[in-house]
C-alpha positions in Angstrom: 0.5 -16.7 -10.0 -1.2 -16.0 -7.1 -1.2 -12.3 -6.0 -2.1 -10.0 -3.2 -2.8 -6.3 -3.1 -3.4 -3.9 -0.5 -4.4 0.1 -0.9 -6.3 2.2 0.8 -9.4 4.2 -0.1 -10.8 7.5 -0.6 -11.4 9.8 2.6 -12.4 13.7 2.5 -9.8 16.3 4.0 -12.2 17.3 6.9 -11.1 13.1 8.1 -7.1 14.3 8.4 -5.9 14.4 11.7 -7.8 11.5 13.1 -11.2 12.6 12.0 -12.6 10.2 10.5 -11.4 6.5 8.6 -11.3 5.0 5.1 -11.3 1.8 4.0 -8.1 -0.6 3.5 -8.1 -3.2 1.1 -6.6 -5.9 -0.5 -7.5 -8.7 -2.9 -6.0 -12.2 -4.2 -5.6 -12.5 -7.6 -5.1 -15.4 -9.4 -3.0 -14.8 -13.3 -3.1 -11.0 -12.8 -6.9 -10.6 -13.4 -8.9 -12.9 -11.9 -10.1 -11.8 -8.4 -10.1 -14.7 -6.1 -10.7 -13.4 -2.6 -11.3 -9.5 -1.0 -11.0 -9.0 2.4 -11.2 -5.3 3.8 -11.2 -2.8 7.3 -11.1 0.4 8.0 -8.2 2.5 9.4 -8.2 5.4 11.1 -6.9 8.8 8.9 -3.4 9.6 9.9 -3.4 6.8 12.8 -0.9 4.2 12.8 -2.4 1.3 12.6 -2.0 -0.2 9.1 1.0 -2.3 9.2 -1.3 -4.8 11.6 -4.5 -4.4 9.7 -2.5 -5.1 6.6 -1.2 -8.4 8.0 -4.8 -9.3 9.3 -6.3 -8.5 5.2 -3.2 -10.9 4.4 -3.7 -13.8 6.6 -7.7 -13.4 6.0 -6.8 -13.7 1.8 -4.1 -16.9 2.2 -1.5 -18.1 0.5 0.1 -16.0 -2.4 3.8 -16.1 -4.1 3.5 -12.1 -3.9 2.1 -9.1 -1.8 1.9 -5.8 -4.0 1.8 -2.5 -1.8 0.9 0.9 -3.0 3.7 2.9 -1.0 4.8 3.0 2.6 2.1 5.9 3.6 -1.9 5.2 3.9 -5.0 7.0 4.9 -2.5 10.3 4.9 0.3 9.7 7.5 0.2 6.5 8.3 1.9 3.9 7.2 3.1 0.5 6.4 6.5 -1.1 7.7 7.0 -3.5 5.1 9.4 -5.6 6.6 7.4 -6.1 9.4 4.6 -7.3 6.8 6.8 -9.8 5.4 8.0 -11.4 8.8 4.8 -11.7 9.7 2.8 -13.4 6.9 6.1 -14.9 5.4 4.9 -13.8 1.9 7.3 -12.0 -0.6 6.6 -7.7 -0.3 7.2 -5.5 -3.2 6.6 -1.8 -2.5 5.5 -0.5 -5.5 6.1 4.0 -5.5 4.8 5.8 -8.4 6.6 9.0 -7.8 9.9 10.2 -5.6 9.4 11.1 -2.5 11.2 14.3 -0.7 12.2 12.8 2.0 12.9 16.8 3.7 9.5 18.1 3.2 7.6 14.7 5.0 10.3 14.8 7.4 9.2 18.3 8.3 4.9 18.2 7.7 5.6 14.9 10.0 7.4 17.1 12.7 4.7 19.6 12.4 1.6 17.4 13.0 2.8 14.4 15.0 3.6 14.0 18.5 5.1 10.8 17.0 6.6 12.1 13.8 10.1 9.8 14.7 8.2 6.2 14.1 6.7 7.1 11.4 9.2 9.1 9.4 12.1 6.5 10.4 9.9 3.6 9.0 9.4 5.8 5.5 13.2 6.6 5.3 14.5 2.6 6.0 12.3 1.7 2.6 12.7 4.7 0.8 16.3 4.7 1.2 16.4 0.9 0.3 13.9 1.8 -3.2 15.3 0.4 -6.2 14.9 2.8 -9.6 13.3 0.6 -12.4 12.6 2.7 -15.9 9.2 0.9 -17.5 8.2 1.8 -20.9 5.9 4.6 -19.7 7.5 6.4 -16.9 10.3 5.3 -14.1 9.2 4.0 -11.2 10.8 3.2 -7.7 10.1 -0.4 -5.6 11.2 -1.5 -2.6 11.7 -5.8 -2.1 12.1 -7.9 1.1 11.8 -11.7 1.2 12.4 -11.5 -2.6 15.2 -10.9 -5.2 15.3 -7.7 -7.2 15.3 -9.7 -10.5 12.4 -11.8 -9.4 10.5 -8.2 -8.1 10.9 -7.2 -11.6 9.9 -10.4 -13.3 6.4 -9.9 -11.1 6.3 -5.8 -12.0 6.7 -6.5 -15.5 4.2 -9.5 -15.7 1.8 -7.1 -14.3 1.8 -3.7 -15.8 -0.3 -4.2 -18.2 -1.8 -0.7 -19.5 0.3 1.6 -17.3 3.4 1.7 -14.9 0.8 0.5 -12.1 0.7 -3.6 -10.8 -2.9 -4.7 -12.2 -3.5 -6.1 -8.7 -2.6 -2.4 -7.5 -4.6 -0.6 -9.8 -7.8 -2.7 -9.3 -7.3 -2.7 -5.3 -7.2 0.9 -6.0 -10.3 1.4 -7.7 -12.0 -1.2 -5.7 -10.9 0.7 -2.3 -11.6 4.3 -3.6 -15.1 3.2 -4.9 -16.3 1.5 -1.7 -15.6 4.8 0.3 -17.0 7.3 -1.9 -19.9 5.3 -2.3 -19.6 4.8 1.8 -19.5 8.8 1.8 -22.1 9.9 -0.1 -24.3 7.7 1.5 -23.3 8.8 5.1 -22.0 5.0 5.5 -19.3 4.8 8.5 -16.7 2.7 7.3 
C-alpha cells in the first residue's frame, strides 16, 4: 500500500495575511509506516497557491493507490481544491477533517479579510458539503472522496488509524512539517 500525505507546517500569527510562509509537505509511505520518499515547498500564509504546489509534492513523490489530505484549508486561508488534485495527478484523494467546520463563521472571517473571499469559500463549501460522517472508535470524524469509493476510503482510514482518529501518513506528515518550520523559525531560516 503505497501512500501519500500532504500537510502543512507551523507559521507564527505575525505571518497571517501574507506575511510570511510555512512549509508544505508530503511523504510516500509504503505499509502505513515506512517513509519512502519526502518532497516539500513553501507556501505563502493565507495565499492561494496550494492546490498547485500540492500537485507538484505529488508528481515529485510518484506513484501511490492513495493521497491523504489534512482538510481543504492550509497555511490559514488557503486552500486545497481537491478535485482539482485528483484530476491532475490521477491518484485517489481522501480529505481527511478532524472536526466540523461552520461553514457561516469562515464564510464571514473570509469576507472580512479577502478581496477574494468567493474562490476560496466556494471551493471549502463544494467538499465540505460533499464530507461523508464516519464514527471511529475514538471520536467521529468527517472525509471527503473523489476518484475513490466511500467503502474503499474507509477500508484506507481504518487500515491507518492506528493510535488515534488521525491517517498515520497524516499524523507523521504533520509532525514532520510542523517540526521543519519551528526549527526553520527559531533559527531565523526562511522557508
Amino acid at each position: 500500500m503505497k501512500i501519500i500525505a500532504v500537510d502543512d507546517g507551523f507559521f507564527p500569527t505575525q505571518y497571517k495575511s501574507r506575511k510570511g510562509k510555512t512549509l508544505l509537505l508530503g511523504i510516500k509511505t509504503i505499509n502505513i509506516y515506512h517513509i519512502v520518499g519526502l518532497a516539500y515547498t513553501n507556501i505563502l500564509v493565507d495565499g492561494l497557491e496550494t492546490t498547485n504546489k500540492t500537485c507538484r509534492l505529488i508528481k515529485l513523490l510518484g506513484e501511490a493507490n492513495i493521497v491523504f489530505l489534512d482538510g481543504i484549508t492550509y497555511a490559514g486561508f488557503d486552500v486545497v481544491d481537491a478535485d482539482q488534485v485528483y484530476l491532475e495527478t490521477g491518484i485517489p484523494v481522501i480529505v481527511y477533517q478532524q472536526y466540523p467546520l461552520d461553514l457561516d463563521r469562515v464564510r464571514k472571517a473570509l469576507q472580512k479579510h479577502f478581496p477574494d473571499w468567493k474562490q476560496r469559500y466556494n471551493i471549502i463549501e463544494k467538499i465540505y458539503r460533499k464530507m461523508n460522517y464516519y464514527p471511529t472508535s475514538w471520536r467521529p470524524i468527517l472525509f471527503y472522496n473523489i476518484g475513490i469509493s466511500r467503502e474503499d476510503a474507509i477500508y484506507y482510514l481504518e487500515k491507518t488509524m492506528i493510535y488515534s482518529p488521525v491517517p498515520e501518513p497524516l499524523r507523521l506528515a504533520d509532525q514532520i512539517a510542523s517540526t521543519i518550520s519551528r526549527l526553520c523559525i527559531i533559527n531565523n531560516k526562511l522557508l
